[in-house]
C-alpha positions in Angstrom: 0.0 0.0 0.0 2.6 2.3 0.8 3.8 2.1 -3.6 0.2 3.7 -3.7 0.5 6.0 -1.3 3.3 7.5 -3.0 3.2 7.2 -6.4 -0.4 9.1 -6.1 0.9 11.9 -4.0 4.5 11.9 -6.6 3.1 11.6 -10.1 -0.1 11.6 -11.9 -1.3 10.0 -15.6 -1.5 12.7 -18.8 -3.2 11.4 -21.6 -2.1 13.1 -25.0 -4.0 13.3 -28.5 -2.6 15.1 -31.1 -4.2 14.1 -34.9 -4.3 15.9 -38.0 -5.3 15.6 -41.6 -3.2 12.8 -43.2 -3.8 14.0 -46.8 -4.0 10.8 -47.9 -6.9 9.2 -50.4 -6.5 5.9 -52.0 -7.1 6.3 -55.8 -9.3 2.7 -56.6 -9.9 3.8 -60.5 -5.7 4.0 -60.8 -5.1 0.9 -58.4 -7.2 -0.9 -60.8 -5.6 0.7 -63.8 -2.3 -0.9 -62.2 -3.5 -4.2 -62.0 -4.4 -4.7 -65.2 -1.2 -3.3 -66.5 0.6 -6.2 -64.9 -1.3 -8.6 -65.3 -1.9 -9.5 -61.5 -4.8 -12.0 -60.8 -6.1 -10.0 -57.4 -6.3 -6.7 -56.7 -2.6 -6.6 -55.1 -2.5 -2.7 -55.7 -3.4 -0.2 -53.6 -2.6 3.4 -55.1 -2.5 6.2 -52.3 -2.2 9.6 -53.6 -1.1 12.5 -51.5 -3.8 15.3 -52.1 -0.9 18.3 -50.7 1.8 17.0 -53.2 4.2 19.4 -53.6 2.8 22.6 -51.5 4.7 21.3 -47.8 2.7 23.3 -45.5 1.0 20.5 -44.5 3.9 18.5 -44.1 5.0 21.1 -41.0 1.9 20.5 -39.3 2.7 16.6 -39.3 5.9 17.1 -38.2 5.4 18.9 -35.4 3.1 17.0 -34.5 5.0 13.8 -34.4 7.8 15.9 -32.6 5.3 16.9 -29.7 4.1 13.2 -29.2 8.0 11.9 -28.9 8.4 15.3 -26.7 5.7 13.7 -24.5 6.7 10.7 -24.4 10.4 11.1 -23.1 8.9 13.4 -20.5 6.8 10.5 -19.4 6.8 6.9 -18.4 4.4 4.1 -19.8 1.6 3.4 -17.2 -1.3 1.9 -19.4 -2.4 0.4 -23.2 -5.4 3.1 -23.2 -2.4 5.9 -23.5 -2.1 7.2 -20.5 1.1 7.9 -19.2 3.0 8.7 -16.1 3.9 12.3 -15.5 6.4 12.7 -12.3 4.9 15.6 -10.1 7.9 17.2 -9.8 8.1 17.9 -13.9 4.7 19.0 -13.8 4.6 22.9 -14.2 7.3 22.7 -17.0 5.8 19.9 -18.4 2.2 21.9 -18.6 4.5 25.6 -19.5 6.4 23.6 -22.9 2.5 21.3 -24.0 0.6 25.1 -23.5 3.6 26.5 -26.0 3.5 22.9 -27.9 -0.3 23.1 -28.4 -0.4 27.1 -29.4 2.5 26.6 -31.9 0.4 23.5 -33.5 -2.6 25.7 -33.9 -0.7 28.6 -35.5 0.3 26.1 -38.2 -3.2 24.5 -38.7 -4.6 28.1 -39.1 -2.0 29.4 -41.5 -2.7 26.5 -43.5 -6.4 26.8 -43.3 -6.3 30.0 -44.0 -3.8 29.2 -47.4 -5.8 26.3 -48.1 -7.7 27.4 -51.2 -4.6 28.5 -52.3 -2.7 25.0 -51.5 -5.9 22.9 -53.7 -5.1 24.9 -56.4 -1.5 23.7 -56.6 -2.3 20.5 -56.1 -4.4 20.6 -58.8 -1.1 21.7 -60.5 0.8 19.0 -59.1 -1.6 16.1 -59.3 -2.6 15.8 -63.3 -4.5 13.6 -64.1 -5.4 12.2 -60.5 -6.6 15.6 -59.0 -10.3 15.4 -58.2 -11.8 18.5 -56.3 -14.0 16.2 -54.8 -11.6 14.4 -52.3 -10.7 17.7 -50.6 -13.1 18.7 -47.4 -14.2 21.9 -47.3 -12.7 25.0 -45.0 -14.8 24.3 -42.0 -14.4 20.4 -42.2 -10.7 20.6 -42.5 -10.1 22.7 -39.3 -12.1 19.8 -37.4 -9.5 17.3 -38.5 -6.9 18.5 -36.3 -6.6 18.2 -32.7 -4.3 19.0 -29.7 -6.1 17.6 -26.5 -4.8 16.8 -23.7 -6.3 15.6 -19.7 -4.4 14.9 -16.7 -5.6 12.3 -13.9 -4.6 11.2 -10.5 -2.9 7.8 -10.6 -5.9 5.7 -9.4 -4.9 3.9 -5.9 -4.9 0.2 -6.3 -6.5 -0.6 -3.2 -9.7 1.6 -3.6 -12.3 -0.8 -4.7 -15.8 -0.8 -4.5 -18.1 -3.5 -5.6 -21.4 -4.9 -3.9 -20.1 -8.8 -4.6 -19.3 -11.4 -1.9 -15.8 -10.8 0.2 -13.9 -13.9 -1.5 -14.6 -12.4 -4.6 -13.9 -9.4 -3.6 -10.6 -10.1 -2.4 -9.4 -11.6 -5.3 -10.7 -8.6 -7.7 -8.3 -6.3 -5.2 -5.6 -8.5 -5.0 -5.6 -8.6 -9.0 -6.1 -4.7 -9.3 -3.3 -4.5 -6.5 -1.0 -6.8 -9.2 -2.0 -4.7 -12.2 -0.9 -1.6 -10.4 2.5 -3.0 -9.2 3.2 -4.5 -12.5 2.8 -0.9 -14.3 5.0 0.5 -12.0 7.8 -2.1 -12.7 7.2 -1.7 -16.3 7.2 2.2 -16.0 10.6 1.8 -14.1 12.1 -0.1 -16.1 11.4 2.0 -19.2 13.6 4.8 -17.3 15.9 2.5 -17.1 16.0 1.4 -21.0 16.7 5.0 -22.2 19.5 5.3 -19.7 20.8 1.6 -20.6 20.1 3.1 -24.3 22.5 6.4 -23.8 25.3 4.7 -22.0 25.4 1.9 -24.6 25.4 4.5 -27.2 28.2 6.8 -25.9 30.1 3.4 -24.8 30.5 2.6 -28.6 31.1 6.1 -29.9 33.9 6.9 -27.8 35.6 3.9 -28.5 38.7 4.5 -29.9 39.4 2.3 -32.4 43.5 0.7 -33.2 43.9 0.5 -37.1 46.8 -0.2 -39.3 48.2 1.3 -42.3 49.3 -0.7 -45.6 52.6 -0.9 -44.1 51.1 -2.4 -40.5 51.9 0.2 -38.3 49.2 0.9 -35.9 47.3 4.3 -35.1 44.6 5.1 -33.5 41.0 6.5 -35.0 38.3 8.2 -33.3 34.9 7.5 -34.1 32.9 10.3 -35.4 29.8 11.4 -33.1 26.8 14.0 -33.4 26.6 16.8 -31.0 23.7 14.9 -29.7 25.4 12.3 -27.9 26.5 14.6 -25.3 23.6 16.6 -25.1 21.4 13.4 -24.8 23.6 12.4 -21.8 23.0 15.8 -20.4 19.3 15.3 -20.7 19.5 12.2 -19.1 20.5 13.7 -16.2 18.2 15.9 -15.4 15.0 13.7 -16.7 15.7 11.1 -13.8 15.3 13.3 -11.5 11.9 13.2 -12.6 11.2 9.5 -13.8 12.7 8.0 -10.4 9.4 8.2 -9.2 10.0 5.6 -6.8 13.0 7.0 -5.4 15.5 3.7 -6.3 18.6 4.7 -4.6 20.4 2.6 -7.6 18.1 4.7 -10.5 19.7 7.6 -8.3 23.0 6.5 -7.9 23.6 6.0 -11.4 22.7 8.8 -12.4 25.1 11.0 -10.0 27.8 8.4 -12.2 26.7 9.4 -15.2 26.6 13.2 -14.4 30.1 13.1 -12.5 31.2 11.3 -15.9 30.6 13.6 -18.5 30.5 16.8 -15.8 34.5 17.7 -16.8 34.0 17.4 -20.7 32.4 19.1 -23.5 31.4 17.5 -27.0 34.8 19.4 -28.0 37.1 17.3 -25.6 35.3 14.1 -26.5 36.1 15.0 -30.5 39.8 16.1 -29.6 41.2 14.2 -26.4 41.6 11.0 -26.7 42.5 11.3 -22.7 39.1 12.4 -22.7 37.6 10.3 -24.7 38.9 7.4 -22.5 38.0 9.0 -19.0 34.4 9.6 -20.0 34.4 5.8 -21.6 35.8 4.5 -18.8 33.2 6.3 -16.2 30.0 4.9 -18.5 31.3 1.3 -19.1 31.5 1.1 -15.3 28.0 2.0 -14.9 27.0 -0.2 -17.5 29.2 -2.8 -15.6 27.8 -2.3 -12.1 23.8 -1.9 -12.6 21.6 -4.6 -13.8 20.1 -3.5 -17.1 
């Protein structure tokens, strides 16, 4: 009971939807056309045109989109197959102050492109030939109902709260299997912290190694493998997100973190490209922590 206690009083569930206009309209007349050109037997074709072809603002919209969700996610843990997701209490306010940015930005987008739309059919029209046909394209007012940016949070639910007018045997069991279902989300929402950080120290591990290679005439030198800014900045990331996602407060979770931020704490992405003292100190530090936690 006392997991309950405070994982409802440190973190509650966010559920995020984000959908827009896909664009997309499957062309039977052509997929047909297809099929009979090659001679297939079924219909194996399936023709999907893109009704923004060539205009791109569209393509923004998606994008950011799809950038918000993955934003969400790595500020989050997995809690349950409905989509709700854990959201550490402690990240809360920024987590709220970045989605209210998130969701204005996304609407800025979706109006400038309702507002351009006419426009944007036209060059379609341009674009698509043959295969334009006005009547696939919603009209202004439909358009704008095809995208959403909604969002709800929830208090985590406490596992023990049941309430049901069935016999106490029953009963017990129900509890006892809510009770399970609850623990094994939390497991699976901590170990999903500790994937991404078992995913960062893998990745730095193999792109600071320093690899020995030798010339035609066998003499050995050393080559550094090439790395994007990213890798350090991830690390640095990492950091600071499990403060939030340690929602349970594992002293190892904890610990490991404090390693990786006391590995990289001395170094910039510069030092990592040019040092190869560097290179091996910061290495060093992450293969230990890969070494000493169970991942």
């Amino acid at each position: 009971m006392s997991n309950d206690i405070s994982i409802g009083s440190s973190a509650m569930l966010v559920e995020l939807s984000i959908s827009s206009w896909t664009a997309r309209k499957l062309d039977k007349k052509v997929s047909a056309e297809v099929d009979v050109a090659k001679n297939t037997k079924v219909s194996a074709v399936n023709v999907n045109k893109n009704l923004m072809a060539g205009t791109g603002v569209l393509d923004k919209i998606i994008k950011y989109a799809a950038s918000s969700r993955a934003w969400h996610v790595a500020q989050t843990l997995p809690w349950s197959d409905n989509g709700s997701r854990l959201l550490p209490m402690s990240n809360f306010m920024a987590y709220k102050e970045q989605l209210a940015v998130m969701e204005e930005n996304f609407n800025a987008l979706v109006d400038k492109f309702v507002d351009s739309y006419p426009d944007l059919v036209s060059a379609a029209a341009f674009q698509l030939g043959d295969l334009f046909d006005r009547n696939e394209y919603p009209d202004v007012n439909t358009l704008k109902q095809r995208f959403k940016f909604n969002y709800s949070f929830f208090p985590v639910p406490n596992a023990g709260d049941f309430r049901v007018d069935i016999n106490e045997e029953a009963k017990a069991e129900i509890i006892a299997n809510c009770n399970k279902a609850h623990q094994d989300r939390l497991e699976n929402a901590m170990k999903d912290a500790w994937k991404r950080l078992h995913d960062c120290l893998t990745r730095m591990s193999d792109r600071l190694t320093i690899d020995v290679v030798k010339d035609d005439e066998g003499n050995p030198s050393h080559e550094f493998r090439v790395f994007r800014d990213t890798l350090m900045e991830n690390a640095v990331e990492m950091v600071d997100m499990l403060k939030h996602l340690n929602i349970t407060k594992d002293p190892n979770m904890e610990q490991a973190r404090q390693s990786l931020k006391s590995a990289i704490g001395n170094y910039d992405v510069e030092d990592l490209r040019s040092s190869m003292s560097a290179r091996n100190a910061v290495k060093t530090q992450v293969d230990a922590i890969l070494s000493k936690f169970n991942f």
